[in-house]
C-alpha positions in Angstrom: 54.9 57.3 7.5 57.5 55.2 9.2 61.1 56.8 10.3 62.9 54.9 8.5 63.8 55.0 4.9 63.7 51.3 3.4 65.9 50.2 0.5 63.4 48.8 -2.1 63.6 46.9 -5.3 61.0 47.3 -7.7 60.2 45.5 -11.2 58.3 46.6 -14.0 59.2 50.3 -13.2 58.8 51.9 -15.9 55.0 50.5 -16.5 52.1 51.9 -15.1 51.8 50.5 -11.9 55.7 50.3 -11.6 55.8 53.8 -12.8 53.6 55.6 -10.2 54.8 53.0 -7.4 58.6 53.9 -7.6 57.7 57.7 -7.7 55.6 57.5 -4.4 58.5 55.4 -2.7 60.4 58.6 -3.5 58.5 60.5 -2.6 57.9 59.1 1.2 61.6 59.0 1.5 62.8 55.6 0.7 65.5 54.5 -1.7 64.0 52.5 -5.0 66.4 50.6 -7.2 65.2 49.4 -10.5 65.5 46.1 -12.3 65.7 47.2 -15.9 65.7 44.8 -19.2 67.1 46.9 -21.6 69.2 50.1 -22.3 65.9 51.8 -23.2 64.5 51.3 -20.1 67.6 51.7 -18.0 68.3 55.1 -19.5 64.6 56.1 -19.0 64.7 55.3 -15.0 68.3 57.0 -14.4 67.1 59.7 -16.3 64.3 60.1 -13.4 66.5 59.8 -10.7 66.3 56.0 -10.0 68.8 53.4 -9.6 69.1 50.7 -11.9 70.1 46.6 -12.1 70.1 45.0 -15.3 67.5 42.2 -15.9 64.7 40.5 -16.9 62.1 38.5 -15.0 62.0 35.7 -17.2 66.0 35.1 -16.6 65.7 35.7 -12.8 69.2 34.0 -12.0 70.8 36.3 -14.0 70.0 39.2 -11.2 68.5 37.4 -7.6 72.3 37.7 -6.5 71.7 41.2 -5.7 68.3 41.0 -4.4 69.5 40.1 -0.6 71.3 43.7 -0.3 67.3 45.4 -0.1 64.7 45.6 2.8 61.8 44.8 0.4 61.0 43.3 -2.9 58.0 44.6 -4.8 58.0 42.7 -8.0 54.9 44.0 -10.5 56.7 43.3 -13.7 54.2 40.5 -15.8 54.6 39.4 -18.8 50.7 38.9 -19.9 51.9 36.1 -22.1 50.9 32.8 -21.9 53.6 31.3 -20.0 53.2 34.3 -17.2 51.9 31.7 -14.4 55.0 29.4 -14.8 57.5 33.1 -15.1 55.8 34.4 -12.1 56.3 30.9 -9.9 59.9 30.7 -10.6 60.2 34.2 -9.8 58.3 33.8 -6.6 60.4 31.0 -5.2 63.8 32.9 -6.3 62.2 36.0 -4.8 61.2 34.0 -1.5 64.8 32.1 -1.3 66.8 35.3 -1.7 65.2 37.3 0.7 65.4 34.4 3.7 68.4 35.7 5.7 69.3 34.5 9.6 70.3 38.3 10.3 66.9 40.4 9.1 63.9 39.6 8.3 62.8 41.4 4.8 59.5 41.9 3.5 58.4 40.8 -0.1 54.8 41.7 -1.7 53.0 39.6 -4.1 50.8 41.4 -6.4 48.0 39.0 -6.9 44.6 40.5 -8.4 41.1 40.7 -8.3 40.4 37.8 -11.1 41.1 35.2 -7.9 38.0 35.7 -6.6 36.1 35.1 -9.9 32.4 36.0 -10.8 31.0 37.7 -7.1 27.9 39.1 -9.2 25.9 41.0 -6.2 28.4 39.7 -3.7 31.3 42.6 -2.8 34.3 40.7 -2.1 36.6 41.2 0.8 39.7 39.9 1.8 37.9 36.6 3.7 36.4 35.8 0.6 36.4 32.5 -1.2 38.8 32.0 -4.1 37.8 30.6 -7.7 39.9 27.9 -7.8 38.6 26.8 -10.7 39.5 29.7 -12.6 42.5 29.6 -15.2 43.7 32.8 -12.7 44.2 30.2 -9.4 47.3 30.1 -9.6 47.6 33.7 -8.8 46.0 31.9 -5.2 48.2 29.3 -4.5 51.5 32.2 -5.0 49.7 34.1 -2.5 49.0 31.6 -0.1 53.1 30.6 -0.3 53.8 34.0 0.4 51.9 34.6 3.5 52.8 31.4 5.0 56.5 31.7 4.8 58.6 31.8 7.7 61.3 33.1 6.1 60.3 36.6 5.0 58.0 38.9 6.1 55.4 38.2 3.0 52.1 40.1 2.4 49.8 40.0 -0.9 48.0 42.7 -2.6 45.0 42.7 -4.7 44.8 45.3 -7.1 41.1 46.1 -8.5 41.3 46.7 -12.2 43.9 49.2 -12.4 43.0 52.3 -14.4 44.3 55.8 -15.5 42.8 58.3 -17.5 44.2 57.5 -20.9 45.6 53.7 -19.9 46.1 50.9 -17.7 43.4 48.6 -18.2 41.5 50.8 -20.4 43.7 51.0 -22.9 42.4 48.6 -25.6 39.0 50.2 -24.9 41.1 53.7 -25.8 42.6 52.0 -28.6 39.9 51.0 -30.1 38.5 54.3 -29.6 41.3 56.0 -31.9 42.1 52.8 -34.1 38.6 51.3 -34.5 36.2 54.2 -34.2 34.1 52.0 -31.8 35.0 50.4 -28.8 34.8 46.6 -28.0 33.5 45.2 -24.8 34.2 41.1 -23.8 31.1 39.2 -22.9 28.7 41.8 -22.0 28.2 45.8 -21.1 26.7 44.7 -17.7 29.7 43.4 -16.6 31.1 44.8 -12.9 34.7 46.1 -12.6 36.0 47.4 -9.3 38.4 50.0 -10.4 41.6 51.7 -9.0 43.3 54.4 -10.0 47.4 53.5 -10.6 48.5 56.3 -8.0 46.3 55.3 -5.1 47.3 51.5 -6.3 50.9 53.0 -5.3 50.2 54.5 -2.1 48.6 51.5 -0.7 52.1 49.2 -1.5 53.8 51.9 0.2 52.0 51.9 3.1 52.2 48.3 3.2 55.5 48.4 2.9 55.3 51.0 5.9 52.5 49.8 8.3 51.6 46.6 6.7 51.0 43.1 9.2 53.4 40.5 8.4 51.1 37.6 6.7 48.5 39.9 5.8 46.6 40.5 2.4 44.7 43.6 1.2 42.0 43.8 -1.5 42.8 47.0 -3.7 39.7 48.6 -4.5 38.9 52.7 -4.4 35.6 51.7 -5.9 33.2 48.3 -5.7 32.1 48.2 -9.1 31.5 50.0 -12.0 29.7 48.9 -15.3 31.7 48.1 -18.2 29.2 49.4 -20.6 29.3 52.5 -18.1 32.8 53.7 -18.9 31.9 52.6 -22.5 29.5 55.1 -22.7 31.5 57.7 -21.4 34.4 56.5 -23.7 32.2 56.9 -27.0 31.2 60.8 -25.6 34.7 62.1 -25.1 36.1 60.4 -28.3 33.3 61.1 -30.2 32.4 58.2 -31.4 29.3 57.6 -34.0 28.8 54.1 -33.2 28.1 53.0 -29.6 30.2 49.9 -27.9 30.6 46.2 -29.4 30.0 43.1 -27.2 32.5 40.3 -28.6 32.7 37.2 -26.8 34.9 35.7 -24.6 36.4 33.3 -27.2 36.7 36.0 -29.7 38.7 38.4 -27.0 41.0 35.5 -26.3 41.6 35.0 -30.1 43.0 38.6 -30.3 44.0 38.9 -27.0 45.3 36.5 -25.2 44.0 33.9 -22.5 44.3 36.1 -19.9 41.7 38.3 -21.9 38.9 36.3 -20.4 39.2 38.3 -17.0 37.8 41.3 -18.7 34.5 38.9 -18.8 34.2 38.6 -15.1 31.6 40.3 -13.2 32.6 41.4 -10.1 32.9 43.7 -6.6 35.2 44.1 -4.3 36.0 46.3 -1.1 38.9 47.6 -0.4 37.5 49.0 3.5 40.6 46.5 5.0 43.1 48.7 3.4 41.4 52.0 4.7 40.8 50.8 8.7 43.9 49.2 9.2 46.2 51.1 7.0 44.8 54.1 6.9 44.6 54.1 3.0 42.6 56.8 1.4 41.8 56.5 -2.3 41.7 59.8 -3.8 40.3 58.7 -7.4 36.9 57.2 -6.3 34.3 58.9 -9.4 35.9 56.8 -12.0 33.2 58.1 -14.6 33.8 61.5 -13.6 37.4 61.2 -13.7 37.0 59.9 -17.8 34.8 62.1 -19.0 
C-alpha cells in the first residue's frame, strides 16, 4: 500500500461495485468523496462516513467543475439503459478534459468489461487479446483505447469479469426469478461460460491500481476463468428450493424484457485475470463461486 493517501472521487457509490469500492478506499487510508443524485442517496453515503457532491452522470456539467480538486476519478456509475454508450462518452471526454492540469498529473480509471472481448469459447482471454469489434459492446473498446492513450492524465482501464455477490450483482435476475418466478431463466443456453468476480476483490483490485497501477496499462478482472451458467443455475434451484429446474429463453426474448445490453448474458466466454495478480500483486479471495452460493 502506497504512503500516500489520495483524494478520490467515486460514482455510482452506493451500488454494488461503488459500494464495496468506496469502503476499501477507506479502508487503505485514502479520502473518497461521493457524487450523489439524490437526497436518498446523499443521506445514505454521509450516513457512512463519506463525502458527498450532488449529481448525476447523465448531467455531467452540472458537477465536472469540482472534479479537478481530486488525485483520481473512478467513475462506475452506468445507467444500463439504452442510451448508456452515448452517457458514458460524454462523461469520458468531460472526465478526461477536467482532469488535464499543467501542475499534476491525475489518474482516471475506465471501467470497461469483459463483453469487449466477445465469444472466446475454449480460448481464456487476457489482456493482449483481440477485441469484438463487431459487438454492440465495442464501444466500451474505443473509451478504453482513448483513455490509455491520453497524454493528459495518467489513464488505465479495468475489466471486470461478471461481477457477482452472494445474493446480487449480476445474479440478481437469476435470484429474482428464483423468489418471483419459482424458476430461474437462463439467456441462450446453460453451457454458457462466465468468468466471475466477486464485488469486494473487484474493489481491491481498483485500489491497487489506483496504488501501484502502470500509467497506460489495462487489467482483466477475473478471480475465476469460467464458470457454467447452467452451473450456478443448479446450485440456485438447490438453495431456493426450487421444483422446476432452469429455463433457456433466447437472446431476443431476454432483450425484450431486459434490455439490449441483456444479450451479454448470452456470451460464452473466459478470461484471466493472472496480469492483475503478477504485476499488482492482486489476490482474489472469492475464487469457488459455486461454493460460495450454495
Amino acid at each position: 500500500m502506497q504512503k500516500t493517501a489520495l483524494r478520490v472521487l467515486v460514482t455510482g457509490g452506493t451500488g454494488s461495485i461503488g459500494g464495496a469500492l468506496i469502503r476499501v478506499l477507506k479502508r487503505r487510508g485514502h479520502h473518497v468523496t461521493c457524487l450523489a443524485r439524490s437526497d436518498a442517496s446523499e443521506s445514505q453515503l454521509q450516513d457512512s462516513g463519506f463525502e458527498t457532491i450532488r449529481g448525476d452522470i447523465t448531467d455531467p456539467c452540472r458537477w465536472i467543475d469540482a472534479v479537478p480538486e481530486y488525485d483520481a476519478v473512478v467513475p462506475v456509475a452506468i445507467t444500463w439503459c439504452d442510451e448508456m454508450a452515448d452517457i458514458d462518452a460524454r462523461l469520458t471526454r468531460l472526465l478526461i478534459d477536467a482532469l488535464t492540469t499543467p501542475t499534476a498529473e491525475k489518474t482516471l480509471i475506465y471501467t470497461s468489461g469483459c463483453w469487449v472481448y466477445g465469444a472466446t469459447g475454449n480460448t481464456v482471454a487476457t489482456e493482449s487479446s483481440p477485441h469484438s469489434l463487431c459487438s454492440e459492446f465495442a464501444w466500451g473498446s474505443s473509451l478504453s483505447q482513448s483513455v490509455l492513450d491520453d497524454t493528459g492524465i495518467s489513464g488505465m482501464v479495468i475489466l471486470p469479469a461478471m461481477v457477482y455477490e452472494r445474493d446480487g450483482g449480476v445474479l440478481e435476475p437469476m435470484i429474482s426469478d428464483a423468489l418471483q418466478r419459482k424458476r430461474i431463466r437462463l439467456v441462450g443456453s446453460d453451457y454458457t461460460r462466465w468468468p466471475m468476480v466477486h464485488r469486494f476483490d473487484l474493489a481491491v483490485l481498483y485500489a491497487l491500481m489506483l496504488e501501484r497501477g502502470q500509467r497506460g496499462a489495462a487489467y482483466n478482472a477475473a478471480a475465476t476463468d469460467g464458470v457454467r451458467v447452467g452451473e450456478i443455475a443448479k446450485v440456485l434451484t438447490a438453495r431456493f428450493h426450487l421444483q422446476q429446474h432452469a429455463e433457456v429463453v433466447s437472446v431476443e426474448e431476454a432483450i425484450e424484457t431486459m434490455g439490449s445490453w441483456a444479450s451479454g448474458y448470452s456470451i460464452d466466454q473466459q478470461m484471466s485475470g493472472r496480469k492483475a495478480m503478477e504485476e499488482l500483486g492482486w489476490h482474489p479471495q472469492y475464487t469457488d463461486v459455486l461454493a460460495e452460493l450454495g
